[in-house]
PyMOL CGO cylinders between C-alpha atoms (Angstrom):
from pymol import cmd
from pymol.cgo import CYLINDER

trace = [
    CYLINDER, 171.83, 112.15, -142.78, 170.45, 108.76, -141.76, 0.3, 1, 1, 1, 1, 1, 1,
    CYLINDER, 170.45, 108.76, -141.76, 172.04, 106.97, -138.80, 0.3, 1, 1, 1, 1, 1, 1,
    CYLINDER, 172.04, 106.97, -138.80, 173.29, 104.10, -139.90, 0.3, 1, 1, 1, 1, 1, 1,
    CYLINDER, 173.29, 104.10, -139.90, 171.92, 100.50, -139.04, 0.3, 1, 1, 1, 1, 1, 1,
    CYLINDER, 171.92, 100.50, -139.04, 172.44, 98.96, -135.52, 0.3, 1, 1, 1, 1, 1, 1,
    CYLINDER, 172.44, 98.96, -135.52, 173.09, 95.62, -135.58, 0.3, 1, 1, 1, 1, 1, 1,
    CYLINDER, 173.09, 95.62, -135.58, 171.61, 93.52, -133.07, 0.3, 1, 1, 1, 1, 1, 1,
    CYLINDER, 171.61, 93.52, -133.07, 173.86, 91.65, -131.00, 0.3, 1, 1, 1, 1, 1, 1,
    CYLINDER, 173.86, 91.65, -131.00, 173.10, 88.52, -128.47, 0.3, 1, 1, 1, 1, 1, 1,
    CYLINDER, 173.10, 88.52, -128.47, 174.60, 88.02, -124.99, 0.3, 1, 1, 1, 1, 1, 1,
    CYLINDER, 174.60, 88.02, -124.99, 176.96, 84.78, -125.63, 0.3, 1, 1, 1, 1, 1, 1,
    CYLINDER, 176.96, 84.78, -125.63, 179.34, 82.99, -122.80, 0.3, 1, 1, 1, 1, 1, 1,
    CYLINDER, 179.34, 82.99, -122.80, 183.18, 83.53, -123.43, 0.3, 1, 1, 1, 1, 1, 1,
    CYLINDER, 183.18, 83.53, -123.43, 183.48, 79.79, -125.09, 0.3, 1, 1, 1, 1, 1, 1,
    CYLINDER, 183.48, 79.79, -125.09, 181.02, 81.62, -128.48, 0.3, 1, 1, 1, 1, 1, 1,
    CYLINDER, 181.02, 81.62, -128.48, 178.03, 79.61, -127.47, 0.3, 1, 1, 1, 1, 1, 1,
    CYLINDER, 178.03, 79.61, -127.47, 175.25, 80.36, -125.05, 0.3, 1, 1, 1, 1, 1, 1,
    CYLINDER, 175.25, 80.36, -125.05, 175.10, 79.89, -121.52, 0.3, 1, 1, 1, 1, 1, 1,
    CYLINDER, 175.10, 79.89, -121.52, 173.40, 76.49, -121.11, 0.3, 1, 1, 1, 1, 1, 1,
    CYLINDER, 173.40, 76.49, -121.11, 170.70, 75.65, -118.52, 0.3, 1, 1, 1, 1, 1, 1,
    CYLINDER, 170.70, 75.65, -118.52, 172.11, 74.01, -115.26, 0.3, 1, 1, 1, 1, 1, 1,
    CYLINDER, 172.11, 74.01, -115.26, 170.58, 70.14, -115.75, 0.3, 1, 1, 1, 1, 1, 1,
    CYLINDER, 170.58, 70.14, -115.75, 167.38, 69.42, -113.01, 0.3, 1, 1, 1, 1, 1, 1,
    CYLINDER, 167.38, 69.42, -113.01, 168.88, 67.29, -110.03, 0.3, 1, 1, 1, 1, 1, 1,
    CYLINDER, 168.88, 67.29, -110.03, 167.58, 63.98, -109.75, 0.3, 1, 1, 1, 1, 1, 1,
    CYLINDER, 167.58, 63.98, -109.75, 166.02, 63.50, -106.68, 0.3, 1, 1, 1, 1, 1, 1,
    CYLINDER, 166.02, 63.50, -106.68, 167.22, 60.62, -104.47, 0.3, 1, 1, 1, 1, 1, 1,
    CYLINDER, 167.22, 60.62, -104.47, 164.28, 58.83, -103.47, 0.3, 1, 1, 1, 1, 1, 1,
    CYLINDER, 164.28, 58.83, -103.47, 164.21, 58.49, -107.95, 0.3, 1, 1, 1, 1, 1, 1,
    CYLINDER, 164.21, 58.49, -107.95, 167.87, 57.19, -107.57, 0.3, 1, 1, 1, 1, 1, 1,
    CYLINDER, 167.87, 57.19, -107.57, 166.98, 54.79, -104.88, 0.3, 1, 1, 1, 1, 1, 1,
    CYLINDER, 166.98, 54.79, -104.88, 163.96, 53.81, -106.74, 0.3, 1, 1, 1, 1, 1, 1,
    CYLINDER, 163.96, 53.81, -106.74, 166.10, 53.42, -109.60, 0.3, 1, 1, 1, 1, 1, 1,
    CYLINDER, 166.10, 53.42, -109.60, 169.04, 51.36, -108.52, 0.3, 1, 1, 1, 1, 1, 1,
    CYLINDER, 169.04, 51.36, -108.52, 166.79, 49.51, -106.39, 0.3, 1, 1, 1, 1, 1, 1,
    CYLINDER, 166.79, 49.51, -106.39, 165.07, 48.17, -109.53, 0.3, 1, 1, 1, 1, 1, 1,
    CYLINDER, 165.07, 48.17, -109.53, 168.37, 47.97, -111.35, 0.3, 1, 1, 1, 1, 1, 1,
    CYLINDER, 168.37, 47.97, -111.35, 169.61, 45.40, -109.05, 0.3, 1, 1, 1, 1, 1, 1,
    CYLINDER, 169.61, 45.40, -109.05, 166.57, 43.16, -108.38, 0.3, 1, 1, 1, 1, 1, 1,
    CYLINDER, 166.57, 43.16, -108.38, 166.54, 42.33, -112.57, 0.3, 1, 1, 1, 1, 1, 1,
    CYLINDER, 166.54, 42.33, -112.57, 170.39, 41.73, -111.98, 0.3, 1, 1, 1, 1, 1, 1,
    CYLINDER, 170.39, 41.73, -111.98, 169.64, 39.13, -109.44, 0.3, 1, 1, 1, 1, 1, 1,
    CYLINDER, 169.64, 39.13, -109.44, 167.02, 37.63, -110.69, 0.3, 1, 1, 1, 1, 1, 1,
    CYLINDER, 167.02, 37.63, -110.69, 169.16, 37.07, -113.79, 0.3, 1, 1, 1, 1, 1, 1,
    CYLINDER, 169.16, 37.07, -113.79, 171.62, 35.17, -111.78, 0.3, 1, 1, 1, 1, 1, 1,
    CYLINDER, 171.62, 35.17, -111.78, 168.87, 32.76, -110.66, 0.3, 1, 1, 1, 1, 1, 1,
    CYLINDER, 168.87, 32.76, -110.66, 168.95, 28.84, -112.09, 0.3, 1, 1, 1, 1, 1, 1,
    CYLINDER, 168.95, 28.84, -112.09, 166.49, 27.46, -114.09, 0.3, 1, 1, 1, 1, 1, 1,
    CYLINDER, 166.49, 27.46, -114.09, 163.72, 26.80, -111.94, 0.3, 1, 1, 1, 1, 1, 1,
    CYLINDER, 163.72, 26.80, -111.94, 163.26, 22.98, -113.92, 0.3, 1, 1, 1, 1, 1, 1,
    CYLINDER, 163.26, 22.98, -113.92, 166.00, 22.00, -112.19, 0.3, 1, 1, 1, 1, 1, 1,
    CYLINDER, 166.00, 22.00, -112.19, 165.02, 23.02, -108.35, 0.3, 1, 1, 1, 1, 1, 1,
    CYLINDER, 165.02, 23.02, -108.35, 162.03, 20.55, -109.12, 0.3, 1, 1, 1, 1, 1, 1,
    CYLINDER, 162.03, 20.55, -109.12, 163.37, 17.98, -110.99, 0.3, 1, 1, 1, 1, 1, 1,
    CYLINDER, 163.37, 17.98, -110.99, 161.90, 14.92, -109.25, 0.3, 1, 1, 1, 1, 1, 1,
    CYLINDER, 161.90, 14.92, -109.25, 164.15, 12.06, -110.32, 0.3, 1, 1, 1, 1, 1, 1,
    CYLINDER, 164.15, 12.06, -110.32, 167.48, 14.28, -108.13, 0.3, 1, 1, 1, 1, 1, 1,
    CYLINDER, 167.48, 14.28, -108.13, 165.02, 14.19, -105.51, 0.3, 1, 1, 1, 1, 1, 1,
    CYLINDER, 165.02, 14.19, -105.51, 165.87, 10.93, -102.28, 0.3, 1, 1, 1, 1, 1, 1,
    CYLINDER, 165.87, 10.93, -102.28, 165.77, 10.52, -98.63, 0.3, 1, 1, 1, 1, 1, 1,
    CYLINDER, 165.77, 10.52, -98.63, 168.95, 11.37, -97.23, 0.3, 1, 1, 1, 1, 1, 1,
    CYLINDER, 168.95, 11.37, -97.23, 171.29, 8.13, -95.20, 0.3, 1, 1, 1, 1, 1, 1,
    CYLINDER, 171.29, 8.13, -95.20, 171.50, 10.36, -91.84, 0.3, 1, 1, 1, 1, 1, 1,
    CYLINDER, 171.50, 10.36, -91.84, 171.77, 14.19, -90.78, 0.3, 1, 1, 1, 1, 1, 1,
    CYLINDER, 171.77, 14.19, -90.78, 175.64, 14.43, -91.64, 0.3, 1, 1, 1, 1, 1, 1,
    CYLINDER, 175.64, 14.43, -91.64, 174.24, 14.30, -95.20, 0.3, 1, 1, 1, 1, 1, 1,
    CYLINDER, 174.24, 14.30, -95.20, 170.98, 16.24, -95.26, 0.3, 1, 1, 1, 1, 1, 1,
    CYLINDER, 170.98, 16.24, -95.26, 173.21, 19.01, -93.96, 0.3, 1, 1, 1, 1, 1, 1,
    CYLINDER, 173.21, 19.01, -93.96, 175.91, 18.57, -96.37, 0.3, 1, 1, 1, 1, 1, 1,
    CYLINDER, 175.91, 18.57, -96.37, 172.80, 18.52, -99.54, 0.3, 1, 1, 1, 1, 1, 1,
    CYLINDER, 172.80, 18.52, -99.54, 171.64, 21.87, -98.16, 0.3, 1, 1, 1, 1, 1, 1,
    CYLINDER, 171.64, 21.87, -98.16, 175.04, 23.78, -98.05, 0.3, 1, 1, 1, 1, 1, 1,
    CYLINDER, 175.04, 23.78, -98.05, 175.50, 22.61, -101.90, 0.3, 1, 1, 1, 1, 1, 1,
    CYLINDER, 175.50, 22.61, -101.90, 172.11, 23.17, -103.06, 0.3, 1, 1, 1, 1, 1, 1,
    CYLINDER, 172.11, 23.17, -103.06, 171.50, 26.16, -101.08, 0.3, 1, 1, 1, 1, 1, 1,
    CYLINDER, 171.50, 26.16, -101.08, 174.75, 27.41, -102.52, 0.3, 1, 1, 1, 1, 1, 1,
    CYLINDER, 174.75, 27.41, -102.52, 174.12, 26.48, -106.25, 0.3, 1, 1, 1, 1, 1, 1,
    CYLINDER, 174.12, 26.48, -106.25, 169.64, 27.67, -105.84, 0.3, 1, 1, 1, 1, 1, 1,
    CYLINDER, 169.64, 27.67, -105.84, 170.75, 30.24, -103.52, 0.3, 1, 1, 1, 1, 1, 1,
    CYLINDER, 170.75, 30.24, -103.52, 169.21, 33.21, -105.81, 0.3, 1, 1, 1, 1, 1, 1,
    CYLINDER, 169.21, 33.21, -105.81, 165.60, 30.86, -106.02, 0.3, 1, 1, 1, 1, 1, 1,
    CYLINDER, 165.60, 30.86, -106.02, 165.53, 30.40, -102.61, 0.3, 1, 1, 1, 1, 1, 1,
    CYLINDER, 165.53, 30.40, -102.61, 166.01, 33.82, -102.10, 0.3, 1, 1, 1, 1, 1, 1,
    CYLINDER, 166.01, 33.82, -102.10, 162.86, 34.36, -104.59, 0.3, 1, 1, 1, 1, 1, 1,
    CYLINDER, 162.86, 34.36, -104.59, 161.37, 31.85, -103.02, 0.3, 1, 1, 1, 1, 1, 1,
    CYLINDER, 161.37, 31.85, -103.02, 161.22, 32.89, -99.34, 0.3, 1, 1, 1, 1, 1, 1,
    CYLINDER, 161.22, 32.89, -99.34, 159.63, 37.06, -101.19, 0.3, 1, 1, 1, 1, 1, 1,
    CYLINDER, 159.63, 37.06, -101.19, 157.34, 34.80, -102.52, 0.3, 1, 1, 1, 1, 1, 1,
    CYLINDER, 157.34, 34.80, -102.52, 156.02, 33.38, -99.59, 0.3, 1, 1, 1, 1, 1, 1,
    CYLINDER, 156.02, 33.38, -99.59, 156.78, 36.70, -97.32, 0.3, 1, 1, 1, 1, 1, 1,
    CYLINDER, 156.78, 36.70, -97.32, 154.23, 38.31, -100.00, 0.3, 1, 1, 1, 1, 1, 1,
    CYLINDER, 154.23, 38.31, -100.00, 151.89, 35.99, -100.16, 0.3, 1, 1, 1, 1, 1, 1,
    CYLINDER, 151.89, 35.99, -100.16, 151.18, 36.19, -96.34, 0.3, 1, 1, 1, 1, 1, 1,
    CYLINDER, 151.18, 36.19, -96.34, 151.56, 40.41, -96.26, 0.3, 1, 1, 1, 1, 1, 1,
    CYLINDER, 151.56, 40.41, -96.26, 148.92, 39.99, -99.49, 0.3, 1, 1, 1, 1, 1, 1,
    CYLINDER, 148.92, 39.99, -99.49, 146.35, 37.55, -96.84, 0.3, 1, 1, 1, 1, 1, 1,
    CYLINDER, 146.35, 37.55, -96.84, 146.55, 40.02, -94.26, 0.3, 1, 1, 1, 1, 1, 1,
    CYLINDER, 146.55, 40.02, -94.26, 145.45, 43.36, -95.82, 0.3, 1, 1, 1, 1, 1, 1,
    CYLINDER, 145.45, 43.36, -95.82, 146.10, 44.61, -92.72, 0.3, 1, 1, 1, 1, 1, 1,
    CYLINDER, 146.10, 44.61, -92.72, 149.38, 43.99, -91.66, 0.3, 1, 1, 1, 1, 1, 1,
    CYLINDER, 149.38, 43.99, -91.66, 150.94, 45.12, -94.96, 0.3, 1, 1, 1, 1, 1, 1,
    CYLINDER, 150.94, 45.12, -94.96, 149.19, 48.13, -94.98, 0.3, 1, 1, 1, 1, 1, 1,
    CYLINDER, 149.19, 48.13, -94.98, 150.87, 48.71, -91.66, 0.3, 1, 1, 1, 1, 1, 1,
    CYLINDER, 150.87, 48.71, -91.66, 154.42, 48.08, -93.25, 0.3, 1, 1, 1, 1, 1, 1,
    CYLINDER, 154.42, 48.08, -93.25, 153.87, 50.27, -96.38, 0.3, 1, 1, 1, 1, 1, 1,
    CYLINDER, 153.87, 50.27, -96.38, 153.06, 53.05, -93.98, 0.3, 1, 1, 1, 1, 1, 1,
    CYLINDER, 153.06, 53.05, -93.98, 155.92, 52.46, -91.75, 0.3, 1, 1, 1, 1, 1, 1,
    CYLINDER, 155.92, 52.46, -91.75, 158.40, 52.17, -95.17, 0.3, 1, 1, 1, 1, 1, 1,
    CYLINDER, 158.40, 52.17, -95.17, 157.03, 55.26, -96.57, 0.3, 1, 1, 1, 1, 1, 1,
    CYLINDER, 157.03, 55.26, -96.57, 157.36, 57.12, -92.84, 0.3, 1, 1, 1, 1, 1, 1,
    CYLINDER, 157.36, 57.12, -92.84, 160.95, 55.95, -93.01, 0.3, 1, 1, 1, 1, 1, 1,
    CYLINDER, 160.95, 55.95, -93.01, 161.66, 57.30, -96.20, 0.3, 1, 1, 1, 1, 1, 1,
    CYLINDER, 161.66, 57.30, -96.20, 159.89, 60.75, -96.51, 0.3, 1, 1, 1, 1, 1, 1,
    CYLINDER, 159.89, 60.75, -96.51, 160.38, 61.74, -93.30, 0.3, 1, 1, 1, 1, 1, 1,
    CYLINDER, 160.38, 61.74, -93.30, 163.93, 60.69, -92.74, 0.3, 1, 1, 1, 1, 1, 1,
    CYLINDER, 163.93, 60.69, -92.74, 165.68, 59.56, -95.08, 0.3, 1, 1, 1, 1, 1, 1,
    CYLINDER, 165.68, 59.56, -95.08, 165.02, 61.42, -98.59, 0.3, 1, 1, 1, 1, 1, 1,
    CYLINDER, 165.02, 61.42, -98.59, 163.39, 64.34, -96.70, 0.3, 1, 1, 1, 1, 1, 1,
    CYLINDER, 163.39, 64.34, -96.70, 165.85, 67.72, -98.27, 0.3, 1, 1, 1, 1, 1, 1,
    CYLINDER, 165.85, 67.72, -98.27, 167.49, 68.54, -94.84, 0.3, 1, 1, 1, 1, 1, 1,
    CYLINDER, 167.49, 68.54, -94.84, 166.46, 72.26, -95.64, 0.3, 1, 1, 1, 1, 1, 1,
    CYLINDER, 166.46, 72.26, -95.64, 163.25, 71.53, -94.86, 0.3, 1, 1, 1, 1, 1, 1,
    CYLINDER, 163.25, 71.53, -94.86, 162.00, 70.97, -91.46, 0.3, 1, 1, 1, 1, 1, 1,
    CYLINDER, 162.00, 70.97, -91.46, 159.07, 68.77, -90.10, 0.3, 1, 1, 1, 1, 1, 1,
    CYLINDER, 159.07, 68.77, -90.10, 156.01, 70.90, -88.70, 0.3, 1, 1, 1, 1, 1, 1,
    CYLINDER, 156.01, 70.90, -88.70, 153.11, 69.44, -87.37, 0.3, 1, 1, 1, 1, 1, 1,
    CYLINDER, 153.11, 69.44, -87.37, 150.65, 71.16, -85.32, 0.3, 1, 1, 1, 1, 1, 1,
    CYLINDER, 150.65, 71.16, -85.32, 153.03, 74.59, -85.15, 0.3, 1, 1, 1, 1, 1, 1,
    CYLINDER, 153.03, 74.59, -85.15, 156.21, 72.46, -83.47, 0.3, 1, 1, 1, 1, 1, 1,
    CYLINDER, 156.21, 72.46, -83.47, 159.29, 72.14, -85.69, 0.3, 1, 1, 1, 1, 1, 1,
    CYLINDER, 159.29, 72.14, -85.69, 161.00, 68.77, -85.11, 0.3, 1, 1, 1, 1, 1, 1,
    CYLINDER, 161.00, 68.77, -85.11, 164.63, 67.96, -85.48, 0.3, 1, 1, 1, 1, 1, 1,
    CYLINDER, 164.63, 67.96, -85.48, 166.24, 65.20, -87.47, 0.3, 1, 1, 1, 1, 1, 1,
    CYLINDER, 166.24, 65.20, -87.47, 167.19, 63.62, -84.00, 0.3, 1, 1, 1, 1, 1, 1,
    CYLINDER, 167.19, 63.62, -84.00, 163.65, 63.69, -82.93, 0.3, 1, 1, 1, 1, 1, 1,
    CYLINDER, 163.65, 63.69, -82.93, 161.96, 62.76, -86.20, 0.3, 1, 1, 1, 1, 1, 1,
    CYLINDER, 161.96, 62.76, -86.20, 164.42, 59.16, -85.87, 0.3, 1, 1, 1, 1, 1, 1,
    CYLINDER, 164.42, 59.16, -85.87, 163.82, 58.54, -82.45, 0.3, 1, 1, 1, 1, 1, 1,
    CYLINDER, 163.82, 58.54, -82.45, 159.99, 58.44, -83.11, 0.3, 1, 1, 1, 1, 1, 1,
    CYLINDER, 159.99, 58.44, -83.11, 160.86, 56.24, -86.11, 0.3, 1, 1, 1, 1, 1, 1,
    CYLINDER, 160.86, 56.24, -86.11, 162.62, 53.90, -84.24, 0.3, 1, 1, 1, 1, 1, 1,
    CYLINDER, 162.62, 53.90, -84.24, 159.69, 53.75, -81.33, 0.3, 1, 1, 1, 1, 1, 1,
    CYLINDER, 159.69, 53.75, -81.33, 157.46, 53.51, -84.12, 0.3, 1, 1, 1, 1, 1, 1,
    CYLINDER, 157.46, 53.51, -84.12, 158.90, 50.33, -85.68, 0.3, 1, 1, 1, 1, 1, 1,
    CYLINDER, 158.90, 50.33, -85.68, 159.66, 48.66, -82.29, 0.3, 1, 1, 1, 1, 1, 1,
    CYLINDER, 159.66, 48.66, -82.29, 156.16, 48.68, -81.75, 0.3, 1, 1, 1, 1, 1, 1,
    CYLINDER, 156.16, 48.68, -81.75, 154.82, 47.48, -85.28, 0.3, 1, 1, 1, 1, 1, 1,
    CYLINDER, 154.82, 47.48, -85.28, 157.34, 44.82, -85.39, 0.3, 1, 1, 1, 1, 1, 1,
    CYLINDER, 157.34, 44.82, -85.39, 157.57, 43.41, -81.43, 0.3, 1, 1, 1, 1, 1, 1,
    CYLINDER, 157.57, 43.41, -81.43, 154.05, 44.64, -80.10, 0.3, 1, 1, 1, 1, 1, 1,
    CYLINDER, 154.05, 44.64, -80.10, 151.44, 44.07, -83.33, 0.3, 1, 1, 1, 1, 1, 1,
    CYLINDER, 151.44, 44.07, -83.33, 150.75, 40.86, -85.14, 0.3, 1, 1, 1, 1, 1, 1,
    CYLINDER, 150.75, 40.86, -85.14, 152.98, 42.50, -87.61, 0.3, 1, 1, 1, 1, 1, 1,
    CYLINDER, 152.98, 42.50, -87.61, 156.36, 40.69, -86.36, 0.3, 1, 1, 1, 1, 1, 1,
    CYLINDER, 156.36, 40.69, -86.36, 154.59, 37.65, -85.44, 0.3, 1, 1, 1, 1, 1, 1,
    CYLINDER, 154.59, 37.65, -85.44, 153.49, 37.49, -89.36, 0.3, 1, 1, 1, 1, 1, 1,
    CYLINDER, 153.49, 37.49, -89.36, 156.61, 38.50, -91.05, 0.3, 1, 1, 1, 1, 1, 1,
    CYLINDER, 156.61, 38.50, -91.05, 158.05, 35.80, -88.56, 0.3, 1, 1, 1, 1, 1, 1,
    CYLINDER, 158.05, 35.80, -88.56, 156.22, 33.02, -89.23, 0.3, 1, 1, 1, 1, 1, 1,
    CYLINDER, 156.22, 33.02, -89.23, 156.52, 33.52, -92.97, 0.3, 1, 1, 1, 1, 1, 1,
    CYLINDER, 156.52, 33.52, -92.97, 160.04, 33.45, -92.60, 0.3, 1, 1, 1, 1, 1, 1,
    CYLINDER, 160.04, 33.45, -92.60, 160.01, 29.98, -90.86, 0.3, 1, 1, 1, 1, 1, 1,
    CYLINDER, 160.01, 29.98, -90.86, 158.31, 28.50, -93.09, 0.3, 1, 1, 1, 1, 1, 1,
    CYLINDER, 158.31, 28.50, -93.09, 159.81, 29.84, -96.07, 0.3, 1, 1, 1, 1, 1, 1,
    CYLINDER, 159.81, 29.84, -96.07, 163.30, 28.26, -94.54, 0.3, 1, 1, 1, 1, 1, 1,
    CYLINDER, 163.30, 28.26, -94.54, 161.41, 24.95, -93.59, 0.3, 1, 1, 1, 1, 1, 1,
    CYLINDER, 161.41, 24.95, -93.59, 160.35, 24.55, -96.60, 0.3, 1, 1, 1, 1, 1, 1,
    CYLINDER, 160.35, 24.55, -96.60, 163.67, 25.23, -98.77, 0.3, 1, 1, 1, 1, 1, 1,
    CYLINDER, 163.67, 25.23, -98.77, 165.74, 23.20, -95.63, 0.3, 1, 1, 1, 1, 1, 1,
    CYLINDER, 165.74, 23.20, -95.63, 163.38, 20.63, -96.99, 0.3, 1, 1, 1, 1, 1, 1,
    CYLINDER, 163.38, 20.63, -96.99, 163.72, 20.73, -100.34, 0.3, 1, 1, 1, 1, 1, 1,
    CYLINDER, 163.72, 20.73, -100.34, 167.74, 20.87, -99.78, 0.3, 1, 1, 1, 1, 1, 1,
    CYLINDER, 167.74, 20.87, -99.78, 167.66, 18.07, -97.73, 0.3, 1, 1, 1, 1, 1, 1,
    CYLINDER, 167.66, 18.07, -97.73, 165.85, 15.64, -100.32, 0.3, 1, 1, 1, 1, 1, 1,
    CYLINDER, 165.85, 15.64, -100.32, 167.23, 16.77, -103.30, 0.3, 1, 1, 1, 1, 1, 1,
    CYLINDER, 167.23, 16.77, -103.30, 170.67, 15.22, -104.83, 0.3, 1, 1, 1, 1, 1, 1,
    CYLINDER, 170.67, 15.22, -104.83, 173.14, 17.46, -105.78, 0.3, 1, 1, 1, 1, 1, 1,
    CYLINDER, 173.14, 17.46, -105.78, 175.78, 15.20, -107.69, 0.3, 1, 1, 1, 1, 1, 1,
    CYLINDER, 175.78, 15.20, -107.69, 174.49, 16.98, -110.74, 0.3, 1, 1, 1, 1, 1, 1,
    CYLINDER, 174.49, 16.98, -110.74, 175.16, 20.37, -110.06, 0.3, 1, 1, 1, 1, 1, 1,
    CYLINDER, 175.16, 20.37, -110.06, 177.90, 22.26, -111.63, 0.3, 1, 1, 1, 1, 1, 1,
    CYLINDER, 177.90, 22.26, -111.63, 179.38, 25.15, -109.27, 0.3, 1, 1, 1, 1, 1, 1,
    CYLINDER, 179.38, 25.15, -109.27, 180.89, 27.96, -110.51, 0.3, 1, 1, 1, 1, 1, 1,
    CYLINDER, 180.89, 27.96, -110.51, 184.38, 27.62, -109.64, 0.3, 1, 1, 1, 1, 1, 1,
    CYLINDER, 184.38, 27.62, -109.64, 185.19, 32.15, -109.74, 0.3, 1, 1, 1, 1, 1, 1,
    CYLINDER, 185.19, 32.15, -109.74, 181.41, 33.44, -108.53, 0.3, 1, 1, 1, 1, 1, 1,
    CYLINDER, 181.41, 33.44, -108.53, 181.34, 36.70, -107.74, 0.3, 1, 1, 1, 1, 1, 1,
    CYLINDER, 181.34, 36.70, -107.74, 181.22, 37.52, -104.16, 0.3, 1, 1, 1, 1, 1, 1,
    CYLINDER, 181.22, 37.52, -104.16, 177.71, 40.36, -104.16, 0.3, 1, 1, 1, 1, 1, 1,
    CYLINDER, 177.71, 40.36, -104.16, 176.09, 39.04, -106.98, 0.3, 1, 1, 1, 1, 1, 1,
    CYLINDER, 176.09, 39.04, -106.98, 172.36, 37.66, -106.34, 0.3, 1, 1, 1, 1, 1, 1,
    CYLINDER, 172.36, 37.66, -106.34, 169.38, 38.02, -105.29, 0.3, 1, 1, 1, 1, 1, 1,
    CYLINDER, 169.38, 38.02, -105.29, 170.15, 39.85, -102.31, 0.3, 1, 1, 1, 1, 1, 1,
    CYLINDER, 170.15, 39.85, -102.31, 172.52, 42.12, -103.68, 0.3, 1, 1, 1, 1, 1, 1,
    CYLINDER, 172.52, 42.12, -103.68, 170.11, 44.86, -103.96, 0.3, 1, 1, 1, 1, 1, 1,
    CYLINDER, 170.11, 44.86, -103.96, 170.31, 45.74, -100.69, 0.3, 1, 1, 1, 1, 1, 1,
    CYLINDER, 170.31, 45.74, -100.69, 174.05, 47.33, -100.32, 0.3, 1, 1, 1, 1, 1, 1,
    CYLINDER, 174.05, 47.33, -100.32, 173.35, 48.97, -104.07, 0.3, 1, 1, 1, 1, 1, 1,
    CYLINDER, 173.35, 48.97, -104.07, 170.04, 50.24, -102.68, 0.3, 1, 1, 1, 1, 1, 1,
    CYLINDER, 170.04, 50.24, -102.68, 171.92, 51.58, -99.47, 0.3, 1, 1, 1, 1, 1, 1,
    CYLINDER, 171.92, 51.58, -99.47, 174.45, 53.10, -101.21, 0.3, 1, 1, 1, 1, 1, 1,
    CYLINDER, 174.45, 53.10, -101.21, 171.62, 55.34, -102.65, 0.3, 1, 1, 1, 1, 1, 1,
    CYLINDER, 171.62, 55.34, -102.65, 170.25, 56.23, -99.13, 0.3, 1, 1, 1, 1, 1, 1,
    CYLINDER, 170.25, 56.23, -99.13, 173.70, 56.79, -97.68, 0.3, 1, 1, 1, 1, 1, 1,
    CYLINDER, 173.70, 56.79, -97.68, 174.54, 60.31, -98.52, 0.3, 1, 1, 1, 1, 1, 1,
    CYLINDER, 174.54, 60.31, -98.52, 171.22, 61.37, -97.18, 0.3, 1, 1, 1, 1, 1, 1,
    CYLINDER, 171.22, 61.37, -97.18, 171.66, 59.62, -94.12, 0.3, 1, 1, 1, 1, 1, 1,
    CYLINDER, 171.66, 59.62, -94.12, 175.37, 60.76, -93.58, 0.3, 1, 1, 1, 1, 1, 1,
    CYLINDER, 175.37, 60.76, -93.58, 174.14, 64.24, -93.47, 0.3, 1, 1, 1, 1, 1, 1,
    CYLINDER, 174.14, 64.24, -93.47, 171.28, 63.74, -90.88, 0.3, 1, 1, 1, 1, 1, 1,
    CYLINDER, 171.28, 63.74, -90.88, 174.37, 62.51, -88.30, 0.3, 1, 1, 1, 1, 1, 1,
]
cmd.load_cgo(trace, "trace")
């Protein structure tokens, strides 16, 4: 007598379906990258059209200094997102001159970020046979960029860039007439250029609240 047929039957989770795969993590230097990216397109979208930062007929000589000051709190309030642009602009184009110097920065950014802050924390640092802890690994990190940015050329660059970045948009607020700008009476408080940076460090935070 034949046995009879077995039917073939398939492992399946209690809900009737099967077991799906757990999705890959993203990792957080991806989310940083991300969100970091995210948030300089949102600021740059807040930025005013640049025709009317140079619009020569809004631009006179102020009466005194009671009034050049008063022209660059309004116009720096109302440009503040192109001035922002403005003074990366300028902060690049110097870093771009000096080969040198920004190769120096990119080096000390990606140190920063590889070896502290989106290293897994599961996986220590070994060079040369010696394991290094997280405390050591950020103390070198901070010697490190004390010494690119007070002892090098490095600080005295990224300095001088930043002067005259703010001379030059002082300048520019100074001279130029803002009776025809239109503030925005309810203006978000973090919106901007710079706006990036507390979204970007809201990526980093988690891994840096586990290194303490």
């Amino acid at each position: 007598m034949a046995s009879p047929a077995t039917i073939p039957m398939s492992n399946q989770s209690p809900g009737g379906g099967s077991q799906p795969q757990p999705p890959i993590a993203t990792p957080a230097f991806r989310i940083f990258l991300s969100r970091l990216s995210t948030s300089i397109r949102h600021g740059l979208s807040q930025r005013r059209p640049w025709y009317e930062l140079v619009d020569r007929t809004s631009m006179a000589r102020p009466d005194n200094l009671t009034e050049a000051v008063s022209r660059i709190r309004r116009n720096f309030s109302y440009f503040k997102v192109n001035y922002a642009a403005f003074l990366a602009i300028v902060l690049a184009l110097s870093l771009v001159t000096h080969p040198f110097s920004l190769l120096v920065l990119l080096s000390l950014l990606g140190a920063w970020l590889f070896l502290y802050l989106f290293r897994p924390s599961d996986q220590p640092l070994v060079v040369f046979g010696r394991t290094f802890s997280d405390r050591e690994i950020l103390g070198l990190l901070v010697v490190m960029t004390i010494v690119v940015v007070f002892l090098t050329t490095v600080g005295s660059l990224l300095i001088s860039a930043v002067m005259i970045g703010l001379a030059l948009v002082c300048a520019h607020g100074a001279f130029r007439v803002p009776e025809d700008l239109f503030m925005d009476d309810q203006e978000p408080a973090n919106t901007g250029f710079l706006s990036f940076l507390g979204n970007a460090a809201s990526a980093a935070a988690p891994a840096v609240a586990a290194r303490v």
